[in-house]
N, CA and C of each residue as an Amber inpcrd file, in Angstrom:
protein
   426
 -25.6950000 -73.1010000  10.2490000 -26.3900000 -73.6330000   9.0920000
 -26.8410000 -72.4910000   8.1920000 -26.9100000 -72.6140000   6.6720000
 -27.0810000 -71.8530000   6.1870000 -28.4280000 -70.9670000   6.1380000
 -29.3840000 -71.5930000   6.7550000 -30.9870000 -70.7710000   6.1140000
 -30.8880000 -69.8110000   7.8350000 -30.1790000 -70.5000000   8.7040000
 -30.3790000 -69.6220000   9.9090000 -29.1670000 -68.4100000   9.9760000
 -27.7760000 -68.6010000   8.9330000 -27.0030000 -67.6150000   8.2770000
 -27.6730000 -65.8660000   8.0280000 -28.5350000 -67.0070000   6.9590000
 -29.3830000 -65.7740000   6.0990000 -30.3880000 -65.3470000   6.5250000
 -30.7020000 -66.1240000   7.5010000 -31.5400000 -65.4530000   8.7030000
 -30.8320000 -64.0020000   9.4880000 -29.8940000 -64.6620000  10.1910000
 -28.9880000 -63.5600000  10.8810000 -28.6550000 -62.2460000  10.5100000
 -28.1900000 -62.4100000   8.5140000 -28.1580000 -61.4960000   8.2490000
 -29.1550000 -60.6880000   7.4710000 -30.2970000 -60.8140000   7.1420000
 -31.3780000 -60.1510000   6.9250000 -31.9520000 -59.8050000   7.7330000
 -32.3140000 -60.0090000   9.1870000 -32.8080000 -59.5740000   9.9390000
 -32.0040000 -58.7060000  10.7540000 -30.4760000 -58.1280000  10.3030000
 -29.9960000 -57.1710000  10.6000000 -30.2450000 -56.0200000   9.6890000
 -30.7540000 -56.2990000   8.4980000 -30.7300000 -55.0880000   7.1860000
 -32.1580000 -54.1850000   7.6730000 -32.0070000 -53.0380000   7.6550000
 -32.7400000 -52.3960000   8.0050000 -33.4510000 -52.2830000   6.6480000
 -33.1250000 -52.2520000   5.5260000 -33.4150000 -52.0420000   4.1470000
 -34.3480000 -53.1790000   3.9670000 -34.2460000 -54.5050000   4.6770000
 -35.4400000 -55.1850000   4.8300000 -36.3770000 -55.6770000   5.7440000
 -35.8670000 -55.3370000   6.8830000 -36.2780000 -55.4840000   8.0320000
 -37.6360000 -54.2640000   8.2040000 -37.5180000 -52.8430000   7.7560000
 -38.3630000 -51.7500000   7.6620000 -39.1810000 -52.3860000   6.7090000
 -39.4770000 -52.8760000   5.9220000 -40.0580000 -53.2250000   5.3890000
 -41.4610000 -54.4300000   5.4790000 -40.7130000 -55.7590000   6.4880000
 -41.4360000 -56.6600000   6.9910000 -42.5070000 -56.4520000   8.1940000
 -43.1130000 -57.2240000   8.5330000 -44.5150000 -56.7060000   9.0470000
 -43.4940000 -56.3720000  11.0600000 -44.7120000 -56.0280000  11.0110000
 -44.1110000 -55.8150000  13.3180000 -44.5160000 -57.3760000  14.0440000
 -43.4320000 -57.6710000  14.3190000 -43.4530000 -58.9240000  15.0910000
 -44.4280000 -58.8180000  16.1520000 -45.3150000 -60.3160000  16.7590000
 -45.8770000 -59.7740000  17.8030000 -45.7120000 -61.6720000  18.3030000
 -45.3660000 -61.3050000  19.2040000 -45.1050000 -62.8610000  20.1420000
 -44.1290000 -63.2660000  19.5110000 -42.9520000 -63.0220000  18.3900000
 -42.6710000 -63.4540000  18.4890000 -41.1850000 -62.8210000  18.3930000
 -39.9630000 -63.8430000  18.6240000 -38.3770000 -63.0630000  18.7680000
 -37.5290000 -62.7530000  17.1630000 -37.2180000 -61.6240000  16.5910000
 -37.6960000 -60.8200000  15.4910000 -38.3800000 -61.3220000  14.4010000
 -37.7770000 -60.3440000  13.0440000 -38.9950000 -60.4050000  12.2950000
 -39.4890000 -61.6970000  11.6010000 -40.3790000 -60.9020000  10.9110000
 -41.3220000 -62.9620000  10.3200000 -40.4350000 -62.8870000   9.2730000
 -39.6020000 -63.8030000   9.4530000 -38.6820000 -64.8350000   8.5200000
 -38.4830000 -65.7330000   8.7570000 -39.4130000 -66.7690000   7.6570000
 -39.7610000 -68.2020000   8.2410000 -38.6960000 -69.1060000   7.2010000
 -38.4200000 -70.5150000   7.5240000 -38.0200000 -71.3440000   6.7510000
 -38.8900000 -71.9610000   6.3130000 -39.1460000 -72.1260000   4.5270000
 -39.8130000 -73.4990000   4.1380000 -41.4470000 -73.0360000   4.1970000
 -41.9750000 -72.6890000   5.0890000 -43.0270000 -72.1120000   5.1460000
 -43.7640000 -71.3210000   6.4450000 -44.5210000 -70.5370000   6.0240000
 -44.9700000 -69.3720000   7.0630000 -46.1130000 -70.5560000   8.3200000
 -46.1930000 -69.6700000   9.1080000 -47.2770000 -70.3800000  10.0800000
 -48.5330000 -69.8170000   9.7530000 -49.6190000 -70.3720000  10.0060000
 -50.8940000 -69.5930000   9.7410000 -51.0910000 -68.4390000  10.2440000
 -51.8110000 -67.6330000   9.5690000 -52.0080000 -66.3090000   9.7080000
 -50.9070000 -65.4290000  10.3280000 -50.3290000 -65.6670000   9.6100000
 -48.7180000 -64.7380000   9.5440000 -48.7720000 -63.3460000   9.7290000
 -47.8490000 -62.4420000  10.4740000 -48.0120000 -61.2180000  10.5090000
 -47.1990000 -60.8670000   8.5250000 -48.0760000 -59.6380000   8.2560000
 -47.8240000 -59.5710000   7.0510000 -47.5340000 -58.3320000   6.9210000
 -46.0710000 -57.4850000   5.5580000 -45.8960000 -58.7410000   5.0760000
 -44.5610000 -59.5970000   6.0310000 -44.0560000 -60.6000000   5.1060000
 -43.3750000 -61.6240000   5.4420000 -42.7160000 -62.0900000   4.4140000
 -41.6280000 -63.4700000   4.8200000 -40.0720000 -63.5850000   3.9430000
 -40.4630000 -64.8780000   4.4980000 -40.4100000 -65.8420000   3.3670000
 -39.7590000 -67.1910000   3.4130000 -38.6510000 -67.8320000   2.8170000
 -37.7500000 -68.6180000   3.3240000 -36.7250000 -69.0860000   3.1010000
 -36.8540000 -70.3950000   2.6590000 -36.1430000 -70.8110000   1.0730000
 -36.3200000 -72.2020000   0.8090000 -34.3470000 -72.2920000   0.4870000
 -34.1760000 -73.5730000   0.5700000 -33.0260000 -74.3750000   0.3330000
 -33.7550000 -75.1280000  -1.2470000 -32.8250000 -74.9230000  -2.0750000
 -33.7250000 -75.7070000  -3.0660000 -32.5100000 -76.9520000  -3.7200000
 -31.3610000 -76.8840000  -3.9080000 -30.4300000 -77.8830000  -3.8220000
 -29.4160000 -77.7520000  -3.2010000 -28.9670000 -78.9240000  -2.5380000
 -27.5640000 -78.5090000  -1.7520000 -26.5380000 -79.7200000  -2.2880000
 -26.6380000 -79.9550000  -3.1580000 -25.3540000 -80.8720000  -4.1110000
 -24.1200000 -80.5920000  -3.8220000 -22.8970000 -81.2170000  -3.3610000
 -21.9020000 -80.7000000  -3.2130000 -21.4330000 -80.2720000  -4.9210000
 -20.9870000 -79.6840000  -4.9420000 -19.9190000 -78.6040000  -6.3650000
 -18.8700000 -79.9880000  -6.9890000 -18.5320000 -80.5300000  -6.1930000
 -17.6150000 -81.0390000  -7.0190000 -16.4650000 -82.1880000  -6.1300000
 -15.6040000 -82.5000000  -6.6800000 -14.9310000 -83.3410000  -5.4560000
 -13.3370000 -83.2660000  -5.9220000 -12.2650000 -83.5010000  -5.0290000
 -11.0370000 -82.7910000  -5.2300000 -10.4530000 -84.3990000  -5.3300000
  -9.0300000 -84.0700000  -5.5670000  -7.9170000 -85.5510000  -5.4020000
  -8.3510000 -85.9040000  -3.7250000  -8.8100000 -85.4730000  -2.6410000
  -8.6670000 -85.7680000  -1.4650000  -9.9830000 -86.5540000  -0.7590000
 -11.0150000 -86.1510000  -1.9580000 -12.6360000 -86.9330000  -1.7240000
 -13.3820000 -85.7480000  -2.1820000 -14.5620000 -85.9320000  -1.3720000
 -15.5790000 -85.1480000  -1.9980000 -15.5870000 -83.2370000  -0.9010000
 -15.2730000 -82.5450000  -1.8240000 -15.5300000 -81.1880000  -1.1700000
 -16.4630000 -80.7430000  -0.2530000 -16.6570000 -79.6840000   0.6750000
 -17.3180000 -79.3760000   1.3490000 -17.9330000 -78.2600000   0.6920000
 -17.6270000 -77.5890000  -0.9080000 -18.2700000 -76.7610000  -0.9090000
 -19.8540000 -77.1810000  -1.2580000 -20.7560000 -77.0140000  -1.4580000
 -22.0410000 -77.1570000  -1.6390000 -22.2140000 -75.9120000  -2.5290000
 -23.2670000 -76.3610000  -3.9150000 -23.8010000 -75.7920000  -5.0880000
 -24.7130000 -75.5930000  -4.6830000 -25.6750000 -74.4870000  -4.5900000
 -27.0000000 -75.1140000  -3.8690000 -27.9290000 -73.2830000  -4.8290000
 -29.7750000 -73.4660000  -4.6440000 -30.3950000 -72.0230000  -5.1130000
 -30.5910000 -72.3100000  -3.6670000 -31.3340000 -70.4510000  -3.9020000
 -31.8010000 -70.1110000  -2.2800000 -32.8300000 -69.5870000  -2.6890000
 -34.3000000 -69.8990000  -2.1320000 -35.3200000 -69.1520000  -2.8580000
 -35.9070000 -67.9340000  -1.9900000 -36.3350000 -66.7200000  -2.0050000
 -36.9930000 -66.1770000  -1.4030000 -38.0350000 -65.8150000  -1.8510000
 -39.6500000 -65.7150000  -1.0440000 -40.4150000 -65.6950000  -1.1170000
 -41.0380000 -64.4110000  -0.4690000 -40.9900000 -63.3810000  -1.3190000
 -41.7110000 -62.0080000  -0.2280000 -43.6230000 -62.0640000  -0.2900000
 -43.5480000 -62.4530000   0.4260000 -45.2890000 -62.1340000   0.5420000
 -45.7600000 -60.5750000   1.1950000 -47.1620000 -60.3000000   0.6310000
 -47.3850000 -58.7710000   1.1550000 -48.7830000 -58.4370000   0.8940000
 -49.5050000 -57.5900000   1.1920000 -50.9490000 -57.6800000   0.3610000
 -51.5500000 -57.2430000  -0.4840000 -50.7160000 -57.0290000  -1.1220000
 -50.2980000 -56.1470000  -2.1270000 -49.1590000 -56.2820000  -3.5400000
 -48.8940000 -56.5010000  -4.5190000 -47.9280000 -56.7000000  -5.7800000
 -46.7700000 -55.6610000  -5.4000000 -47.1280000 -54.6590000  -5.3590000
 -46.1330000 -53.5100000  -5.3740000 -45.4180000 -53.6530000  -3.8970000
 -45.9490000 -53.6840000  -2.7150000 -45.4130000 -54.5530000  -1.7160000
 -44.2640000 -55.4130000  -1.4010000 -44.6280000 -56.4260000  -1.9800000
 -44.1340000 -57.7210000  -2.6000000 -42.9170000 -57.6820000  -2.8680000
 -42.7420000 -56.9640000  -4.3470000 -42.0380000 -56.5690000  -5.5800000
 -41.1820000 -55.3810000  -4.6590000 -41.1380000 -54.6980000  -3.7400000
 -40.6370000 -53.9350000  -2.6570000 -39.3060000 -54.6190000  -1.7740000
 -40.3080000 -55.5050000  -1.0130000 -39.2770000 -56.5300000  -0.5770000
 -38.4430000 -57.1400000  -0.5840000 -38.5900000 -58.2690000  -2.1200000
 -37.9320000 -58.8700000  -3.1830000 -36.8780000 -57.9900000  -3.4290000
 -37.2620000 -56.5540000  -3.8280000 -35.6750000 -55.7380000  -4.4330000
 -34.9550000 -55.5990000  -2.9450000 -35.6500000 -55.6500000  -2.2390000
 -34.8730000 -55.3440000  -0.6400000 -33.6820000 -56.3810000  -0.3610000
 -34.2640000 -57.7300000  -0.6280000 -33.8560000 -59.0920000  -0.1820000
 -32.1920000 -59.2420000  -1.3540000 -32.7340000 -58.7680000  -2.6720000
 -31.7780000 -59.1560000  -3.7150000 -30.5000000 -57.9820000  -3.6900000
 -30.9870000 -56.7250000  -2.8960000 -29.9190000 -55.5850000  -3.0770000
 -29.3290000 -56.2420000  -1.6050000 -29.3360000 -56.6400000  -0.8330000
 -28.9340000 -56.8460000   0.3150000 -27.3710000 -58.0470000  -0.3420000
 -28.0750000 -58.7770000  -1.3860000 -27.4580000 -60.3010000  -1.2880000
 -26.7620000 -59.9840000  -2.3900000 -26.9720000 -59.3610000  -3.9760000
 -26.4290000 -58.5440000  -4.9090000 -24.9840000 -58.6490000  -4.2340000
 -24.6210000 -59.4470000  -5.1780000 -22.2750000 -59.6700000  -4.8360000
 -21.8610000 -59.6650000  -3.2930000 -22.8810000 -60.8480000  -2.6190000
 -22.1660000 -60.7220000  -1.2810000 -21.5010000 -61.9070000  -1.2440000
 -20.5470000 -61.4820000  -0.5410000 -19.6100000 -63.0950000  -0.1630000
 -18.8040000 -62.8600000   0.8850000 -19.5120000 -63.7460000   1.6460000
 -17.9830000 -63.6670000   2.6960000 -19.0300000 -64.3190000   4.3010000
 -18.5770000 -64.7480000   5.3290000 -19.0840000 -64.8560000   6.4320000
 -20.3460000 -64.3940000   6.4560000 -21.8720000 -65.6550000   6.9820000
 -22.9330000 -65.3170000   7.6840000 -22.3830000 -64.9970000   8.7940000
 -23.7590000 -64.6600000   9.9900000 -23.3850000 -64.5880000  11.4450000
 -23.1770000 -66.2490000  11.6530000 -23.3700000 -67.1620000  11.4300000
 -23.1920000 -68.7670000  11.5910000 -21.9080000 -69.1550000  11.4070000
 -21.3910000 -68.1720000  10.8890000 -19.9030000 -68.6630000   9.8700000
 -19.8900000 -69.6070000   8.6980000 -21.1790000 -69.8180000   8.1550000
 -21.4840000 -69.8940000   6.8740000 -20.7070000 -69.2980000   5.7850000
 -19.5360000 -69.8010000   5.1030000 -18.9830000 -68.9330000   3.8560000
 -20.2190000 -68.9960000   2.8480000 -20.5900000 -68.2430000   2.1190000
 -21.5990000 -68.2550000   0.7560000 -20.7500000 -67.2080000   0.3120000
 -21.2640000 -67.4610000  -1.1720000 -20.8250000 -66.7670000  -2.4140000
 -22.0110000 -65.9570000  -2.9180000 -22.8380000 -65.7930000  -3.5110000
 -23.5860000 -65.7460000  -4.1180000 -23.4850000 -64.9960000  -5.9840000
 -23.6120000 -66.1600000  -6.8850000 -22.7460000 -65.9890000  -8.1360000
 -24.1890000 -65.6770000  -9.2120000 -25.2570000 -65.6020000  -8.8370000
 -26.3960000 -65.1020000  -9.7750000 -27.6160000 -65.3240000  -9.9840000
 -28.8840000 -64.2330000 -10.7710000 -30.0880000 -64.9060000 -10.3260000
 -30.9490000 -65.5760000 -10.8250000 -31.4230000 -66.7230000 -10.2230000
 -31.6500000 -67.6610000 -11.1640000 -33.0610000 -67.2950000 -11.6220000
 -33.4470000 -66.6800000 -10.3510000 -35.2940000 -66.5290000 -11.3420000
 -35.6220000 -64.8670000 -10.2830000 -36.0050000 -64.5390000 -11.1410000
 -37.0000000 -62.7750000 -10.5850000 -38.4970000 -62.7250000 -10.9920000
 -39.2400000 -63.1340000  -9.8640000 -40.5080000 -62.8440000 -10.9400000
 -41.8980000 -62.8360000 -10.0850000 -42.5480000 -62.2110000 -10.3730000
 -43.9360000 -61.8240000  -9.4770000 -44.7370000 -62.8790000  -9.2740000
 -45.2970000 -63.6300000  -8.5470000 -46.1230000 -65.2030000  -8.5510000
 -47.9200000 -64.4980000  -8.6850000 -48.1900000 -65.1230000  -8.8810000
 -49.7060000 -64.5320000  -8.7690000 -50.3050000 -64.6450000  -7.3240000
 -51.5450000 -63.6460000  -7.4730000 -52.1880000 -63.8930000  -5.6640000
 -52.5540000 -65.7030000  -4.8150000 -52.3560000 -65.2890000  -3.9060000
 -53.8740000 -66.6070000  -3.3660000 -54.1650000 -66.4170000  -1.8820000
 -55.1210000 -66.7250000  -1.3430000 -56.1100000 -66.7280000  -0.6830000
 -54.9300000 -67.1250000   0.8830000 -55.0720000 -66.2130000   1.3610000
 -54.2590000 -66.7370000   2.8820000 -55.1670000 -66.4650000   3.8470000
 -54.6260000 -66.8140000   5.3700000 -56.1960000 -66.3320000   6.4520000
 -56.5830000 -65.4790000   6.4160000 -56.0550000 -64.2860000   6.1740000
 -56.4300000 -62.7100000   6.2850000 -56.9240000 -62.1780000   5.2060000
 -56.9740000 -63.2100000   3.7070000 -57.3880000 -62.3550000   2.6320000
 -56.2410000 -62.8350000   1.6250000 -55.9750000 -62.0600000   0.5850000
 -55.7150000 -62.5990000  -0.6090000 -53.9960000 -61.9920000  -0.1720000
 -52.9780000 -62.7270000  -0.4400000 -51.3330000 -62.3490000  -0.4890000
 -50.8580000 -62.5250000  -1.5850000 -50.1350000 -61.8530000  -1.9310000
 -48.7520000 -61.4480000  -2.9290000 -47.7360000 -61.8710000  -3.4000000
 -47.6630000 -62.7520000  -3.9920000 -45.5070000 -63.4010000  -3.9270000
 -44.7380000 -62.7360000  -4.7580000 -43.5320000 -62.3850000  -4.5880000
 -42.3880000 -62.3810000  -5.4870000 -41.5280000 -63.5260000  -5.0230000
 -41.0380000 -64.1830000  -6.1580000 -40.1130000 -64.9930000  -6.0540000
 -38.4040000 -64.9540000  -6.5610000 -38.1190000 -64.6850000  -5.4080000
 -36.4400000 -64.5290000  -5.8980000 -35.4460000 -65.5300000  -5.8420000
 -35.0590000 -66.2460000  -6.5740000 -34.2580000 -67.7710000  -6.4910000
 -32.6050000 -67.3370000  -7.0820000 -31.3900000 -67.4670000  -5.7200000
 -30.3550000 -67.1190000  -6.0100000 -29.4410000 -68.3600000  -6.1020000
 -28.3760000 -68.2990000  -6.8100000 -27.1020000 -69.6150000  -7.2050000
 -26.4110000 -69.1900000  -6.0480000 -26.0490000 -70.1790000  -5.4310000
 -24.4280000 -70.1670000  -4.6610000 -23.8420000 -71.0330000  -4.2490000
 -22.4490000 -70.7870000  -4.0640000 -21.5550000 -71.2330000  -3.7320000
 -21.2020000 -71.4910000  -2.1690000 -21.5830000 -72.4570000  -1.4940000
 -21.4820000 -72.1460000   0.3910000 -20.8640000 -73.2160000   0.9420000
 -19.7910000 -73.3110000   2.0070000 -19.7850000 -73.9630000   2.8830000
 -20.3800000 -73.8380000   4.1530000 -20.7940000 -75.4200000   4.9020000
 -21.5580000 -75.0320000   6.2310000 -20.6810000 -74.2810000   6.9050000
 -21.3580000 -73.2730000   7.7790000 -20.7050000 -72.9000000   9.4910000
 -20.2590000 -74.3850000  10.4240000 -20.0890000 -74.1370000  11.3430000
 -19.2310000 -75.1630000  12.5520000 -20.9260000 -75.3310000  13.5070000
């Protein structure tokens, strides 16, 4: 599946992985789907699915490719932090295409939004967002 794809392969990038907080209880780093758990080790990466529309449909029925954004969410405690991550997450994904570890094909064809979110109040104190929302092109893995 795709969000556990982009799981697989970000949590191999050392370029973002050095970056995210030190896991503790749990099996690697904090990269959550959809949303973090309370009091999150920080910082941290969330993963959103934001449409998964199929693309289009052929003479044979409807395609398997799926149109879909991918949002990422770098939280940190800090702006500059944040804004750290985010370039981590987007240079990683910047013209990739080809096989997740899932066998997820994605494309990834451009970005739909770059942009700093303002603070708010989490358990530990005040956190950080950048929000990075990418276009692509994916079929599921098996």
């Amino acid at each position: 599946m795709l969000l556990q794809g982009l799981y697989g392969l970000l949590a191999k990038t050392v370029a973002v992985t050095s970056l995210l907080g030190k896991p503790t209880g749990q099996d690697g780093p904090p990269i959550y789907f959809g949303e973090a758990p309370k009091q999150p080790v920080v910082p941290f990466l969330v993963i959103h699915r934001i449409t998964t529309l199929p693309a289009g449909e052929t003479l044979d029925g409807v395609s398997d490719l799926i149109d879909g954004e991918i949002q990422f969410d770098s939280r940190a405690a800090d702006q500059p932090a944040a804004q750290k991550l985010s370039r981590a997450v987007r240079d990683t994904l910047k013209n990739y295409g080809g096989a997740l570890p899932d066998n997820t094909t994605i494309q990834f064809t451009e970005v739909a939004a770059d942009f700093d979110d303002g603070f708010e109040l989490g358990g530990q104190g005040y956190l950080f967002r950048c929000i990075l929302r990418l276009k692509a092109f994916y079929t599921e893995g098996a």
